[in-house]
C-alpha positions in Angstrom: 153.0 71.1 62.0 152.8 71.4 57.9 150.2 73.2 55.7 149.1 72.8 53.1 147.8 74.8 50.9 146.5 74.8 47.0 147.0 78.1 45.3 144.5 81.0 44.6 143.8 81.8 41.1 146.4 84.5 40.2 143.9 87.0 39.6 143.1 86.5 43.1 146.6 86.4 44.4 146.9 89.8 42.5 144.1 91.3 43.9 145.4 91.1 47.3 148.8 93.0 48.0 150.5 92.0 50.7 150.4 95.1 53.0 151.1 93.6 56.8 154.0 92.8 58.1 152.6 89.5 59.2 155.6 87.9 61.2 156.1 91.4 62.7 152.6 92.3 64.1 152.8 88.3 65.0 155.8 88.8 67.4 154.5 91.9 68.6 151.1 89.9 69.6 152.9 87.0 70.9 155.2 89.2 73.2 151.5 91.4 74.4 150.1 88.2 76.0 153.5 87.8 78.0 154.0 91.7 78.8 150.0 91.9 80.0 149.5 88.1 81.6 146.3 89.0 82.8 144.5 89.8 79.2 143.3 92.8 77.5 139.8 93.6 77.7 137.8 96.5 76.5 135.9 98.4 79.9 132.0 97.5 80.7 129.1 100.1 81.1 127.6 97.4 83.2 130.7 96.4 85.3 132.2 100.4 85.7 128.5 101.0 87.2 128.5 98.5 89.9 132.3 99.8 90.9 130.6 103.3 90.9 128.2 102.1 93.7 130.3 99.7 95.2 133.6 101.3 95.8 133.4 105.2 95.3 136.3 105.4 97.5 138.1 103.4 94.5 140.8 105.8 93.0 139.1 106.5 89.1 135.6 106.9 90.8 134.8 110.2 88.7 136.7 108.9 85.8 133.9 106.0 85.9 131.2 108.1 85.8 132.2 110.4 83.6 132.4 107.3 81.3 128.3 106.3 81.9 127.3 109.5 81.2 130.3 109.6 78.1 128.2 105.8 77.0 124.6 107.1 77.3 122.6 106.8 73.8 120.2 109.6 73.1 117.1 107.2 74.0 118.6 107.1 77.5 119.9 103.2 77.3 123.0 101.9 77.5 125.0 99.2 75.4 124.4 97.3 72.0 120.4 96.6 70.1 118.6 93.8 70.7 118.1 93.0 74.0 122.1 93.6 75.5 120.7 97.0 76.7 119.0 95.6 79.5 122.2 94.8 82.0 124.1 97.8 81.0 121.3 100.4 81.0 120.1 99.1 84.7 123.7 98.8 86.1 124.0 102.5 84.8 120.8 104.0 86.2 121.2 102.6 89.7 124.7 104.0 90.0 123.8 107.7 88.5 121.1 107.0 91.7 123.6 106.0 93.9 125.7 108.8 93.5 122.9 111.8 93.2 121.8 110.3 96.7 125.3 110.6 98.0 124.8 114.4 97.0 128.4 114.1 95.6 129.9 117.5 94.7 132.9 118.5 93.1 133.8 119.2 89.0 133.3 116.4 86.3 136.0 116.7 83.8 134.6 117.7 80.2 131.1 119.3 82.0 133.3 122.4 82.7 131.3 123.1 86.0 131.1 121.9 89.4 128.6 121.4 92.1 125.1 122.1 91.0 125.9 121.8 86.9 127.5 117.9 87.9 124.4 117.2 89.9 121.9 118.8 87.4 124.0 116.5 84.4 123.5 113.2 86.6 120.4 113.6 87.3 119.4 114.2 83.7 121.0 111.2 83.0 119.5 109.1 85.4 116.0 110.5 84.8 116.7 109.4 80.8 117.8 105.6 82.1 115.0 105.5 84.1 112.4 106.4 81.6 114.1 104.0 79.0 113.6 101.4 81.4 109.9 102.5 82.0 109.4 102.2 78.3 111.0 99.0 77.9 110.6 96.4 80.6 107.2 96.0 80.3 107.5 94.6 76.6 110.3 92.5 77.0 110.2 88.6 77.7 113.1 85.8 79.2 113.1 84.2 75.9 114.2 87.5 73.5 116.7 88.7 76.1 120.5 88.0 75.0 121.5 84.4 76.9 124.8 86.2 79.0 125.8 85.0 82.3 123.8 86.0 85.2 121.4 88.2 83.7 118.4 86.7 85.3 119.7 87.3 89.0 121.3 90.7 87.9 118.0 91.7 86.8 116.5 91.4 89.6 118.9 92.7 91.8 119.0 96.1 89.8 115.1 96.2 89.3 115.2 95.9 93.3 117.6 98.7 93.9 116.4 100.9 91.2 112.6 100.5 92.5 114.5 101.6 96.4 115.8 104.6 95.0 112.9 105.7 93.3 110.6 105.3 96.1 113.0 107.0 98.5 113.8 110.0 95.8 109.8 110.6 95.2 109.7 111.2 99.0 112.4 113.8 98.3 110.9 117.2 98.5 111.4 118.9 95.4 111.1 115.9 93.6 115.0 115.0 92.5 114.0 113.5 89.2 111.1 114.4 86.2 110.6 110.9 85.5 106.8 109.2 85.6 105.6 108.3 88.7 106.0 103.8 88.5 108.0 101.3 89.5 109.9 99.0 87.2 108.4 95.6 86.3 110.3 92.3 86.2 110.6 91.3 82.1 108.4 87.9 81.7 109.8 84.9 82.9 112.5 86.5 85.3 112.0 86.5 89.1 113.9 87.0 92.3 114.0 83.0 93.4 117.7 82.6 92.6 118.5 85.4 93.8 116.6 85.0 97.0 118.6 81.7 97.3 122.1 83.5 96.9 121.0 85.6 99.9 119.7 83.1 102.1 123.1 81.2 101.3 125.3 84.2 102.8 123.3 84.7 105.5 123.3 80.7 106.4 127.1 81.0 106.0 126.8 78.1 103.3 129.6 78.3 100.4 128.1 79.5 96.8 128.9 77.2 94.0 132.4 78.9 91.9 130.9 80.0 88.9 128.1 82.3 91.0 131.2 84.0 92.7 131.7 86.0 89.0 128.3 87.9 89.6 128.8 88.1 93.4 127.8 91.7 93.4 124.5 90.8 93.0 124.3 89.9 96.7 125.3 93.8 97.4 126.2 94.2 101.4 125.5 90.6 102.1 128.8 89.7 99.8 130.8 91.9 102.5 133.5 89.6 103.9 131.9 86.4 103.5 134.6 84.0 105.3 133.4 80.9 102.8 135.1 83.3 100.1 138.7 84.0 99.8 140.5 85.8 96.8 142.5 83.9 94.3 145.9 84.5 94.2 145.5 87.7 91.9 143.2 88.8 94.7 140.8 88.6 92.3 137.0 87.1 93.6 135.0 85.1 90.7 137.5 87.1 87.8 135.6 90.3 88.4 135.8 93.7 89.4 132.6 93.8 90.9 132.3 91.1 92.8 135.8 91.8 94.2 134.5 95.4 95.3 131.4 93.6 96.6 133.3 90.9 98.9 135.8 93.7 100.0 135.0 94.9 103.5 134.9 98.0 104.5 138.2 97.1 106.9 140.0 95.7 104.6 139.3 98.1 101.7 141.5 100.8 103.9 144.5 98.4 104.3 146.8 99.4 101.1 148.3 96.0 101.1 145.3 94.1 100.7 145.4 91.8 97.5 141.6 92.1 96.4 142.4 96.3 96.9 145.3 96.0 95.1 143.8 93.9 92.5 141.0 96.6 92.2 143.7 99.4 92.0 145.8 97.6 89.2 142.5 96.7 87.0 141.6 100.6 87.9 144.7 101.7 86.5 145.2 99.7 83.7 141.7 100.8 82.0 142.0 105.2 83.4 139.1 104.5 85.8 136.6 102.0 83.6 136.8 98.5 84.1 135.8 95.3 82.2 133.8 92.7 83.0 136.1 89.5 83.3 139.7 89.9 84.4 142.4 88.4 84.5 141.2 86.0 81.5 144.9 84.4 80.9 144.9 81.1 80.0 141.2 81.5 77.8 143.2 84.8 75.5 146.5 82.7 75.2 144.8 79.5 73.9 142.6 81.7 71.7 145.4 83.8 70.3 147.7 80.6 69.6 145.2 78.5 68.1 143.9 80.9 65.4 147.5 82.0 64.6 149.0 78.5 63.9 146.0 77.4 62.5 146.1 80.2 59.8 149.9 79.2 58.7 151.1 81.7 61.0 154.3 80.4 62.9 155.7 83.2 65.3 158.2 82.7 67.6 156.5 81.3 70.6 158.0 81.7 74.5 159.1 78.2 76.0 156.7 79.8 79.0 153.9 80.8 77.2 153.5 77.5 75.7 154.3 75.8 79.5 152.0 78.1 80.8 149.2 76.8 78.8 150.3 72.9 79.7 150.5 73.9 83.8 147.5 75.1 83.8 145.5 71.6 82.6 144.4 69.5 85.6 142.4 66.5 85.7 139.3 68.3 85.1 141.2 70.5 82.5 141.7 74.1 83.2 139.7 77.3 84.1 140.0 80.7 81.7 141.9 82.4 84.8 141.9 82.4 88.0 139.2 82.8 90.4 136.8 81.2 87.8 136.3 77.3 87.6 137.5 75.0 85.4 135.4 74.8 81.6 135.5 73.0 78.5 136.2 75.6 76.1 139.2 77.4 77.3 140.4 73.8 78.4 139.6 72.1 74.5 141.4 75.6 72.8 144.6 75.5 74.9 144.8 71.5 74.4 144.4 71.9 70.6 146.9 75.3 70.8 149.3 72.8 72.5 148.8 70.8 69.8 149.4 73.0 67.2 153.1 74.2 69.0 153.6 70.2 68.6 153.1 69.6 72.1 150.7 66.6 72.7 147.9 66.9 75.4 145.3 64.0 75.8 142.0 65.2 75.6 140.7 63.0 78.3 140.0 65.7 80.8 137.1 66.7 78.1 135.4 63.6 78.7 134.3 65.0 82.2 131.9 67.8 80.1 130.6 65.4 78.5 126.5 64.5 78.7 124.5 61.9 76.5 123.8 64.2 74.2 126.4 67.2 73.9 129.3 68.5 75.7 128.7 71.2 78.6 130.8 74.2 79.2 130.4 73.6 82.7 128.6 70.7 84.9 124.6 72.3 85.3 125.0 73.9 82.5 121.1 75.0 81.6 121.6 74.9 77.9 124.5 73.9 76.1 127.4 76.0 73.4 127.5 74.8 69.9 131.6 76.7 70.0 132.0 74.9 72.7 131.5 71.5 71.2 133.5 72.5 68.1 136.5 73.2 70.2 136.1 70.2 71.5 135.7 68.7 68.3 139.3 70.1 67.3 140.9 68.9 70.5 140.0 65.7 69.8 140.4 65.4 66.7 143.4 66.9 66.2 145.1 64.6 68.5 143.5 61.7 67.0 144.9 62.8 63.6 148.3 62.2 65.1 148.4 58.2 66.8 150.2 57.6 69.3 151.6 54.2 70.5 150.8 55.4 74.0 147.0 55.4 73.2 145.4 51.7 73.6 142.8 50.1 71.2 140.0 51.3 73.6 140.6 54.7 74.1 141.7 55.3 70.1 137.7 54.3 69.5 136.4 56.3 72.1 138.2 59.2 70.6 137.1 58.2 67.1 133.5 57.6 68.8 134.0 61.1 70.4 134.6 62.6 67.0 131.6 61.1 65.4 129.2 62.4 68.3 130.3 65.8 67.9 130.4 66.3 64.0 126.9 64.8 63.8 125.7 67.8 66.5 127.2 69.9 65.0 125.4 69.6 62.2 122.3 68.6 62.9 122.2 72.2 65.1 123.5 73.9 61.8 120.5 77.3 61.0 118.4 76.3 58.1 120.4 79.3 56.2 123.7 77.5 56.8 124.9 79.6 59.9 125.3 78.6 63.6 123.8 80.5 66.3 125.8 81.1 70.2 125.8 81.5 73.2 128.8 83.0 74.0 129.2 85.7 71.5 126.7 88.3 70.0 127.5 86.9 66.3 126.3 84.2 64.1 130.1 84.4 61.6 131.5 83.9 65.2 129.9 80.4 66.0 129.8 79.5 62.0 133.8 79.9 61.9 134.1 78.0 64.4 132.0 74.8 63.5 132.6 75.3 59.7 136.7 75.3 60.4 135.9 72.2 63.2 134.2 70.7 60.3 136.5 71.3 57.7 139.2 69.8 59.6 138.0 66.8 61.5 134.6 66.2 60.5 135.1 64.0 57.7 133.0 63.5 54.5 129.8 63.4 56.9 131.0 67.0 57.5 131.0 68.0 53.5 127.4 69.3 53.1 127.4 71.3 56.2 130.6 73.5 55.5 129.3 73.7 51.6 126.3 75.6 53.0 127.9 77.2 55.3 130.3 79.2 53.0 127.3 80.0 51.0 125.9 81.5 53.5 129.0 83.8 53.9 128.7 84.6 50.5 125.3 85.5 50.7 125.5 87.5 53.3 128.3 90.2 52.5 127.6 93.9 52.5 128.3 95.8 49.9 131.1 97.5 51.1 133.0 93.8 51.1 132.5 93.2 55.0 130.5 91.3 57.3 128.4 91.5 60.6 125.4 91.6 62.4 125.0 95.0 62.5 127.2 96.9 60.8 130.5 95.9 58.9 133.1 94.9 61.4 136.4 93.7 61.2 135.8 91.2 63.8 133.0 89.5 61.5 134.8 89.9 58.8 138.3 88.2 59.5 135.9 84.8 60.4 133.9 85.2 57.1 137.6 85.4 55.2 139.1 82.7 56.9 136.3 80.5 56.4 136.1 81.4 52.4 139.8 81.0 52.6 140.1 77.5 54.8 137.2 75.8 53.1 136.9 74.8 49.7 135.1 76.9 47.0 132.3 75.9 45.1 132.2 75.5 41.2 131.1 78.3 39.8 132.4 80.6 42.1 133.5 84.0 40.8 136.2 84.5 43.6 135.7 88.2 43.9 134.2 88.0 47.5 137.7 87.5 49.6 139.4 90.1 47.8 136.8 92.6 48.5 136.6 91.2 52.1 140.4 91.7 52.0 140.5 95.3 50.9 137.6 96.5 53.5 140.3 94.8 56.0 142.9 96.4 54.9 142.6 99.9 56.8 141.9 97.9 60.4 146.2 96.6 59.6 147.3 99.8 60.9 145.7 99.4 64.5 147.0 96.1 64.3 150.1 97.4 63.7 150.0 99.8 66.5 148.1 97.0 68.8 144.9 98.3 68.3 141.3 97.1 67.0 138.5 98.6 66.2 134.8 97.6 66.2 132.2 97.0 68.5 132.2 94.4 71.3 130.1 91.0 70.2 132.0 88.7 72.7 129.3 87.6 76.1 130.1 87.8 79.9 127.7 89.7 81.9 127.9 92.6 79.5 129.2 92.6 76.1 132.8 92.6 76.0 136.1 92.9 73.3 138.8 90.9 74.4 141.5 93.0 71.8 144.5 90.7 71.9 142.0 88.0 70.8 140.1 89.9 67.9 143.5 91.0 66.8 144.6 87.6 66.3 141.7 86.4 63.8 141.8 89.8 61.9 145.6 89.1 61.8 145.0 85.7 60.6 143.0 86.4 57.9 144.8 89.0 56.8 147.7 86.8 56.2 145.8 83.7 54.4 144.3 86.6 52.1 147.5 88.0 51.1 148.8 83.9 50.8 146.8 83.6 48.3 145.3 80.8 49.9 141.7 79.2 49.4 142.2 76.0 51.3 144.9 75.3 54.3 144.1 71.9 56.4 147.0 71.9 59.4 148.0 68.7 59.9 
C-alpha cells in the first residue's frame, strides 16, 4: 500500500498542531479488537428492557432497571428525535409493567428507599411512557418511522403486551396507574401479520429464516426452547441478548454451564447490568476499524490473526458480521477491501451473490436496498481491480470493470438533490455521504467527478458554527466523516480552506477519550435500537484526526 498525498497550504498545516499520538492510540485500538473479540458496543434502552422482562432472574436485573428509569426524558419517551423513540419507549414501558405486576420489592440504588418509594418511582415511570405513547401513536405513520430492523413486528408485539397489562392493571383495584383510560393504536401501515406468521411458525415447529432469529424475542414464551434453534458457538441466538433470554428455557436457564446463560452472564457483566442490542459483532468492527485506518494513511502494527481472522471468516457466500447472524454484503465487501488494504488479496466474487438487476442487497429479500452497502461494495471491487492479477481471466476482469460501472452510476443517480446521501443503516446523512463520496473518489472514475464535487459542498455548507457537524447537534462522530471527506477529496477553486481547521480544533478535545479508549456522542448507528459501536467511531475520529494534522487535502490509497 502507498499514499499519496499533495500538501495542504502551509497556513493550513499551521493551523492544525499535531496533538495525538496517532501511532500510539492506533496500537492501542488495534490491540482492543484482539483483547475484546466480541466488539464494543454502547447498552440499549430497548434491548436492557426486553432482558428486564425476560430474564429477571439474570444477575444485573436491578442494575437494568435502574438504567430505564436513569434513560427516561422528561416527556416520558425514551431514545433519540425523530421517530427512534418508538422501539425504545415501548420496550421500556412494558418492562416498568412487567416488573410493577411482579410486585417486586427491595431498594433501587440512587432512589435511597425501598419497597413502596421503588414501586411508587416505577410506576411513575411507567404511567409517563404510557401516556407518551398515548400521545404519540395515533399521529405517527410506517413511512416517517426510522427504517431499523424489525420494528414493524416489534411494534406489534409491544403494542400487544402493553395493551395486556393495561387491561389487567385497570382491573386492579386501586387503580395501579393515573394514566387515561385507552388502549394503544397500531401507527399506520404496521400490523400483526408477520408477526402472526413467526408464531404460527413455532408452534408448527417449522425453522424461522436466520436473520428473524436477531429479533426472536418478539415471539415471547413461544421462543422458549424451540428445538429448530440452537445457539452459535458463543451461545449466542440471532447476535442478541434478547433473543437469547427469549429461547433460554426455564430448565436450562438454572444450569450454570449452559452456553446461552453464560453468554447472557458475560454480555451482563461486561456492560454493569445494561446490554446492547447486537453482540458479539466481530468480524463487522474488525473490517470497519482496519479499513478506515489504512485508508486514512494510518499503518499500525496489525496481528498476523487479526488479519487471518478476517480471511477465515469469508465463505462462498462471504461472511456474516458475527456469529449467530447470517452472512451480508457489507461486513463481507469491508473486510475484503480491509484485507486488501493489509496487501492481502481477496476476490470479490462472493459479492456477486447480493447482487440484483438493479443494486446490490445486504441480504437475499431484502425489502429495500443500502446505498453504504453498495459503496462498500464498490471499494471491494474496485480496489482489487486496481491491482490485476494474472490469476484473473479476460471474462471476469470485465465483469469486475462492468461491476464497477453499475455501482458508481447508482450511486449517483441516488445522490440527495443537496449533494448528501441518505441510509439505511445509520441515523446520519455525513455517515452514508463519507462513504459513497470516498467510494467515489477512489474507484468511481471521472463519471464519479460531479458527484463528489457536490458532495463536499454540501459539507461545507452544512457546518455549524462551532466548526462541527451532525444531524442534531455537533458530534464528533459526524464530524470525523465531514473532515476526512474535505481532507480525501479534492478542494474546489476558490476555497478559503478555513473549514478543516475549524473542524480540526472542535475535534481536538474528543483525542483525550481516544486516548483513554473512550468516545463521546450520541449513538446514530441502526440495529433494532440505536446503537454506538465505540471501537468503530473511534477509528474514523482517529482517522481524521491524523489526515488533519498531515496536512493533507487529498490521499488516494493505491
Amino acid at each position: 500500500m502507498t499514499v499519496d498525498d499533495a500538501a495542504a497550504p502551509a497556513e493550513t498545516a499551521r493551523a492544525m498542531p499535531a496533538r495525538v499520538d496517532v501511532a500510539r492510540v492506533a496500537g492501542e485500538l488495534i490491540a482492543g479488537l484482539v483483547d475484546e473479540p466480541w466488539g464494543q458496543v454502547s447498552p440499549s434502552v430497548y434491548e436492557t428492557g426486553r432482558l428486564v422482562t425476560l430474564a429477571p432472574w439474570l444477575a444485573g436485573h436491578d442494575r437494568r432497571v435502574e438504567f430505564l428509569l436513569a434513560t427516561q426524558r422528561p416527556d416520558g419517551g425514551w431514545g433519540a428525535p425523530d421517530g427512534y423513540a418508538l422501539v425504545p419507549t415501548l420496550s421500556a414501558t412494558e418492562a416498568l409493567l412487567t416488573t410493577l405486576r411482579r410486585g417486586e420489592r427491595g431498594t433501587l440504588d440512587g432512589l435511597g428507599h425501598g419497597g413502596g418509594a421503588q414501586r411508587s418511582a416505577l410506576a411513575a415511570a411507567a404511567d409517563r411512557g404510557v401516556r407518551m405513547l398515548l400521545r404519540t401513536l395515533p399521529a405517527l405513520d410506517v413511512s416517517t418511522i426510522p427504517d431499523l430492523p424489525a420494528t414493524e413486528i416489534i411494534t406489534a408485539s409491544l403494542v400487544e403486551a402493553v395493551n395486556g397489562h393495561l387491561d389487567d392493571l385497570r382491573r386492579m383495584p386501586p387503580a395501579a396507574l393515573g394514566h387515561p383510560v385507552g388502549r394503544l393504536p397500531l401507527p399506520r401501515g404496521i400490523d400483526d401479520i408477520r408477526l402472526g406468521m413467526i408464531h404460527a411458525a413455532l408452534d408448527a415447529g417449522v425453522a424461522l429464516p436466520e436473520k428473524v432469529l436477531h429479533a426472536l424475542e418478539v415471539a415471547g414464551r413461544r421462543a422458549r426452547g424451540v428445538r429448530t434453534i440452537r445457539p452459535a458457538a458463543t451461545g449466542t441466538v440471532g447476535a442478541s441478548p434478547a433473543a437469547t433470554a427469549a429461547w433460554l428455557d426455564e430448565r436450562d436457564a438454572r444450569d450454570p454451564r449452559h452456553p446461552a446463560r453464560l453468554f447472557l452472564e458475560a454480555v451482563v457483566k461486561r456492560h454493569g447490568g445494561p446490554v446492547p442490542c447486537g453482540i458479539p459483532i466481530t468480524v463487522f468492527e474488525r473490517g470497519w476499524v482496519l479499513s478506515g485506518l489504512l485508508r486514512a494513511g494510518i499503518d499500525p502494527p496489525v496481528p498476523a490473526g487479526l488479519a487471518e481472522s478476517l480471511r477465515s471468516a469469508l465463505g462462498p457466500v462471504g461472511t456474516p458480521a458475527a456469529e449467530g447472524l447470517p452472512a451480508d454484503a457489507d461486513t463481507t465487501s469491508v473486510a475484503i477491501y480491509a484485507l486488501g488494504l493489509l496487501g492481502l488479496r481477496y476476490p470479490p466474487d462472493a459479492l456477486w451473490e447480493y447482487e440484483t438487476e438493479t443494486h446490490f442487497c445486504t441480504w437475499p429479500g431484502e425489502d429495500g436496498f443500502s446505498i453504504s452497502v453498495n459503496a462498500h461494495i464498490l471499494e471491494a471491487f474496485g480496489h482489487f481491480a486496481a491491482s490485476p492479477s494474472p490469476a484473473v481471466d479476460a471474462g471476469t476482469a470485465a465483469r469486475y470493470a462492468a461491476t464497477i460501472q453499475k455501482l458508481t452510476a447508482l450511486l449517483c443517480a441516488e445522490q440527495q438533490a443537496d449533494g448528501s446521501w441518505l441510509d439505511r443503516w445509520h441515523a446520519s446523512p455525513y455517515y452514508a455521504t463519507w462513504c459513497c463520496t470516498l467510494a467515489l473518489q477512489h474507484y468511481g472514475g471521472p463519471g464519479a467527478t460531479d458527484a463528489v464535487r457536490r458532495a463536499r459542498r454540501w459539507v461545507l455548507s452544512t457546518q455549524r458554527p462551532d466548526g462541527s457537524w451532525g444531524r442534531w447537534e455537533g458530534s464528533a462522530e459526524e464530524t470525523a466523516y465531514a473532515l476526512q471527506i474535505l481532507l480525501l477529496t479534492p478542494p474546489d477553486p476558490g476555497e478559503t480552506g478555513e473549514s478543516a481547521p475549524r473542524g480540526y480544533r472542535f475535534l481536538l478535545p474528543s483525542a483525550d477519550d481516544l486516548a483513554k479508549g473512550h468516545v463521546s456522542g450520541p449513538a446514530l448507528w441502526h440495529d433494532k435500537d440505536l446503537y454506538l459501536p465505540s471501537a468503530i467511531v473511534r477509528g474514523a475520529v482517529l482517522a481524521a484526526l491524523h489526515l488533519a494534522q498531515s496536512g493533507a487535502t487529498r490521499t488516494g490509497v493505491c
